[in-house]
C-alpha positions as CSV (number, residue, x, y, z in Angstrom):
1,X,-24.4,-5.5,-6.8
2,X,-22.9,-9.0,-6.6
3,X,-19.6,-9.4,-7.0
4,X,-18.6,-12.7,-9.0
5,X,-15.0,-13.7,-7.8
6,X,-15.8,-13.5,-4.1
7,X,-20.1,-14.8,-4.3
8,X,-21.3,-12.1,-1.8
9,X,-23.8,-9.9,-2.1
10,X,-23.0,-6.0,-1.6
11,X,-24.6,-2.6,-2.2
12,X,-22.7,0.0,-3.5
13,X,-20.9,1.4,-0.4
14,X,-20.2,-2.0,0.4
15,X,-18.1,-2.2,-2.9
16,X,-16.6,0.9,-2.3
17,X,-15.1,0.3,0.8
18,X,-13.8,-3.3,-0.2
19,X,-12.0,-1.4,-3.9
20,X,-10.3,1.7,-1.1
21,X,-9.3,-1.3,1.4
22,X,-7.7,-3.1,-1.6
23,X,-5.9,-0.3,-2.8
24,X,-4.5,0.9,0.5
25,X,-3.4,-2.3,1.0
26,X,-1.9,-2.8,-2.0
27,X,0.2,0.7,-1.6
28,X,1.3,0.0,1.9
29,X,1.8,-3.4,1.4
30,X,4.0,-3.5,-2.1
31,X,1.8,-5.7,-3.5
32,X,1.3,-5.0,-7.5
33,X,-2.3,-4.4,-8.2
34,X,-2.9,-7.4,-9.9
35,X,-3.1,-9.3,-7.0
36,X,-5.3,-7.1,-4.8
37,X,-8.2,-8.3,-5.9
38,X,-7.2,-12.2,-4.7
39,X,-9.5,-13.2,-8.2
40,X,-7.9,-16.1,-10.2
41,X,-8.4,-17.1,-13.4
42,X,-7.7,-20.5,-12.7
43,X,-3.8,-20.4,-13.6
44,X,-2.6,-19.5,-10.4
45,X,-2.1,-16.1,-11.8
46,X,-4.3,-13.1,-10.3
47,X,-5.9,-10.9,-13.3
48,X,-3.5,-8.3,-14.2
49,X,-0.8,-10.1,-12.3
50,X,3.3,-9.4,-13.4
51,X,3.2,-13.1,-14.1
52,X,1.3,-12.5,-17.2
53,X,3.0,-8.9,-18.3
54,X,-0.3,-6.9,-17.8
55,X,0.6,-5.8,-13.7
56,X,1.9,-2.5,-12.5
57,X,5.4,-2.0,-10.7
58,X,6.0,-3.6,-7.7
59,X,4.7,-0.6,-5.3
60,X,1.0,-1.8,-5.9
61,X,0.3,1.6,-8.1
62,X,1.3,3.1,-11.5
63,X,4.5,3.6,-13.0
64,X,4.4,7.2,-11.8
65,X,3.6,5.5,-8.0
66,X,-0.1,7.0,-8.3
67,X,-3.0,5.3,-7.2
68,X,-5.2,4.6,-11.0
69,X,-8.4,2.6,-11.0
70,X,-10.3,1.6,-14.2
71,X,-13.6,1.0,-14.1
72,X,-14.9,-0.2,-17.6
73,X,-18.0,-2.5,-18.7
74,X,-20.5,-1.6,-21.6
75,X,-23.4,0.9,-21.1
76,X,-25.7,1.1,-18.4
77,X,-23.3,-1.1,-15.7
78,X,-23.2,1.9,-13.6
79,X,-19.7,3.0,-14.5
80,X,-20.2,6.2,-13.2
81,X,-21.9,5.9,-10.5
82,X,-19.2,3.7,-9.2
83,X,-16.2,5.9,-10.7
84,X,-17.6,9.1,-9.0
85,X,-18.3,7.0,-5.7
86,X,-14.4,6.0,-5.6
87,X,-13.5,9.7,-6.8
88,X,-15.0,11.0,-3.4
89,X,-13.6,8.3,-1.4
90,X,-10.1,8.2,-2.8
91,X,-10.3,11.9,-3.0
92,X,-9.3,11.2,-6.6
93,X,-9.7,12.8,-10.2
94,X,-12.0,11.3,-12.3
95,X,-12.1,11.3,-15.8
96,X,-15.4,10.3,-17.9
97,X,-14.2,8.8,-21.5
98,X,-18.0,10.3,-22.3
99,X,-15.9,13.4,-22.1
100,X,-13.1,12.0,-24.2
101,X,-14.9,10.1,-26.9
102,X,-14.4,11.8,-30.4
103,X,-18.2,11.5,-31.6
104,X,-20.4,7.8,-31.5
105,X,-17.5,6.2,-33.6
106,X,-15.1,7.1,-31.1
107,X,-14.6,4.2,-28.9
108,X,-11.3,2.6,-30.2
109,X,-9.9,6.0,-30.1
110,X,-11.0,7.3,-26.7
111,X,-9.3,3.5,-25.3
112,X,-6.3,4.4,-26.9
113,X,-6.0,7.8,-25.8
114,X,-6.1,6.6,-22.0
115,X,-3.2,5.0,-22.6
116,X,-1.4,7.9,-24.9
117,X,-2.8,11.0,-23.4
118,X,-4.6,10.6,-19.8
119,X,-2.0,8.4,-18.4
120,X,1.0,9.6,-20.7
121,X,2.7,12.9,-20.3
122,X,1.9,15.2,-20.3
123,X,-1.3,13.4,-18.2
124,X,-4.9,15.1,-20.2
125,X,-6.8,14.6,-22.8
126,X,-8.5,16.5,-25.9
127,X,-12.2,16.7,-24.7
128,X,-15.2,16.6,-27.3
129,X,-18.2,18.7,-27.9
130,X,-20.9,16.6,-28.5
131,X,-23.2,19.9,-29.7
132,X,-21.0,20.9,-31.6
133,X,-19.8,17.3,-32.6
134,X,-16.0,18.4,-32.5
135,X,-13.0,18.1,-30.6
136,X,-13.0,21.0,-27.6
137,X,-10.2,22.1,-24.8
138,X,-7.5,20.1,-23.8
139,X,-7.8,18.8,-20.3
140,X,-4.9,18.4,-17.6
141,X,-4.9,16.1,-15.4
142,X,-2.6,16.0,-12.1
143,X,0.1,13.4,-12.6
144,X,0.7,13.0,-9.2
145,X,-3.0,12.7,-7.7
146,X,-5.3,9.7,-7.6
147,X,-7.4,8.9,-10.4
148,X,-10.1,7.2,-11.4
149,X,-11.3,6.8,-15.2
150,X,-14.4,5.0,-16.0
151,X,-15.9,3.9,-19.0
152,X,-16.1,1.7,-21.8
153,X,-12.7,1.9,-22.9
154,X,-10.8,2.4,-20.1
155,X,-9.5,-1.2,-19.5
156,X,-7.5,-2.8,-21.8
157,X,-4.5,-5.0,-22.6
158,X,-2.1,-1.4,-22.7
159,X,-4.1,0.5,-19.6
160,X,-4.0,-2.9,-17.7
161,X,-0.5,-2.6,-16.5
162,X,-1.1,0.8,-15.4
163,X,-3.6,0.7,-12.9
164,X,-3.4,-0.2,-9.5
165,X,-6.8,-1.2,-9.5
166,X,-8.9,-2.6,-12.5
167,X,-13.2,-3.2,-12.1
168,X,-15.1,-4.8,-14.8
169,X,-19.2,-4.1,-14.6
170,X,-21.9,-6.1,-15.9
171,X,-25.8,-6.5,-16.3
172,X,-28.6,-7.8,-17.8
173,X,-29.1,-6.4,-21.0
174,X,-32.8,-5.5,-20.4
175,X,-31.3,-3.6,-17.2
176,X,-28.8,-1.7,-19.3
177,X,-31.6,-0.3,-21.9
178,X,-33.5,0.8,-19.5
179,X,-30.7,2.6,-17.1
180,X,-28.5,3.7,-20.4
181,X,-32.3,5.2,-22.4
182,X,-33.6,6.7,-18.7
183,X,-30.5,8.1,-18.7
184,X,-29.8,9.6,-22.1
185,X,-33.0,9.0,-23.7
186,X,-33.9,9.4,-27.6
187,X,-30.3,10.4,-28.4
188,X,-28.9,7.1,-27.2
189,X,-32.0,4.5,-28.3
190,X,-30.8,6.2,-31.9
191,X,-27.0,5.2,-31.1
192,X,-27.4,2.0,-29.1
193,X,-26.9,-0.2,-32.0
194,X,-23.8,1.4,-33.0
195,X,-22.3,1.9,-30.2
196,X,-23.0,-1.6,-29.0
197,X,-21.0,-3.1,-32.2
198,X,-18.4,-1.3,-30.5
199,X,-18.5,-2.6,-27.5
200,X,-18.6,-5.8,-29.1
201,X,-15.1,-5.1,-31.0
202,X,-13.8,-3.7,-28.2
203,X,-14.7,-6.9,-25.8
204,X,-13.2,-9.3,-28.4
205,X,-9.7,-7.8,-28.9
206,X,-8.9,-6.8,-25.3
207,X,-10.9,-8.7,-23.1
208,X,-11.5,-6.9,-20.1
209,X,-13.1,-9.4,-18.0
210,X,-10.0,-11.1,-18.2
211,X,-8.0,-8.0,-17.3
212,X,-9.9,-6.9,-14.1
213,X,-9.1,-8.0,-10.1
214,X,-12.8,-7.8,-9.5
215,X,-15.8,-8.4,-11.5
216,X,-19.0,-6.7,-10.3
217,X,-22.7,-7.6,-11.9
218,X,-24.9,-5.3,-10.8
């Protein structure tokens, strides 16, 4: 991985421990997440900073003083590699929106519901069936423990302010067929079209990139 704001190369672990550093700094140190990742977008203003409306309160996490980190990019960035990697070492929750979207149209919908459900109260979300292509249980999720939500979706211009933490991924396109199809194979080479105009839609209204402390290519 490579991370764009800072020009160092890292491997993963290396980008694990620099996301837990920032966020335990940004907790003991009252510093709002916006500003942990030291990125700027040229403006004097870190991404996600107060000075633009999209930072969290003052106590460097969420409203509800919980550590959240977002960790969002299109498919096959390694999302959930990452996401589960900070889970363990934040000894956080993690929810996958590939658990939350409703069905291959559901992108819009799953982004909104991180706002309305996972980070709302009560704090869950309706999980879907993907056999059965229907919605499935309802899903708590601890209000008061760390989290961690990754996938497309999960940063946007209403989760932004949020988070304590916010990770953009990105990668070659020919590197994200071949990780996203040796991942999920025929299923997803049949719904990579679709789901990529999604992406697209998603990218253009909310502009993540724009949104997150650190951007990662990897």
């Amino acid at each position: 991985m490579s991370d764009e704001r800072t020009g160092h190369a890292t491997d993963p672990a290396e980008v694990v421990a620099d996301v837990v550093a920032r966020i335990r700094a940004a907790v003991a140190g009252g510093v709002g997440g916006g500003l942990v990742g030291g990125g700027d977008r040229g403006d004097g203003r870190a991404p996600g900073s107060g000075g633009d409306g999209l930072g969290p309160d003052a106590d460097g996490a969420g409203p509800r003083g919980r550590v959240v980190v977002l960790v969002d990019g299109r498919s096959g960035t390694g999302k959930t590699t990452l996401g589960n990697a900070l889970a363990v070492a934040l000894g956080a929750q993690v929810v996958h929106l590939d658990d939350v979207y409703p069905g291959w149209d559901g992108l819009r919908a799953a982004a909104d519901a991180v706002v309305t459900d996972v980070l709302g109260a009560p704090s869950g979300y309706r999980s879907w069936d993907w056999q059965a292509d229907r919605p499935a249980a309802w899903r708590t999720v601890d209000p008061d423990a760390p989290l961690v939500i990754e996938g497309c979706g999960a940063l946007s211009r209403a989760s932004a302010p949020l988070a304590t933490v916010r990770l953009w991924l990105e990668a070659d396109d020919a590197v994200r067929w071949d990780r996203a199809i040796g991942r999920d194979g025929a299923t997803f080479e049949r719904e990579w079209a679709r789901w990529a105009d999604q992406e697209d839609a998603f990218i253009r209204t909310e502009q993540p990139a724009a949104l997150a402390d650190v951007v990662l290519r990897t």
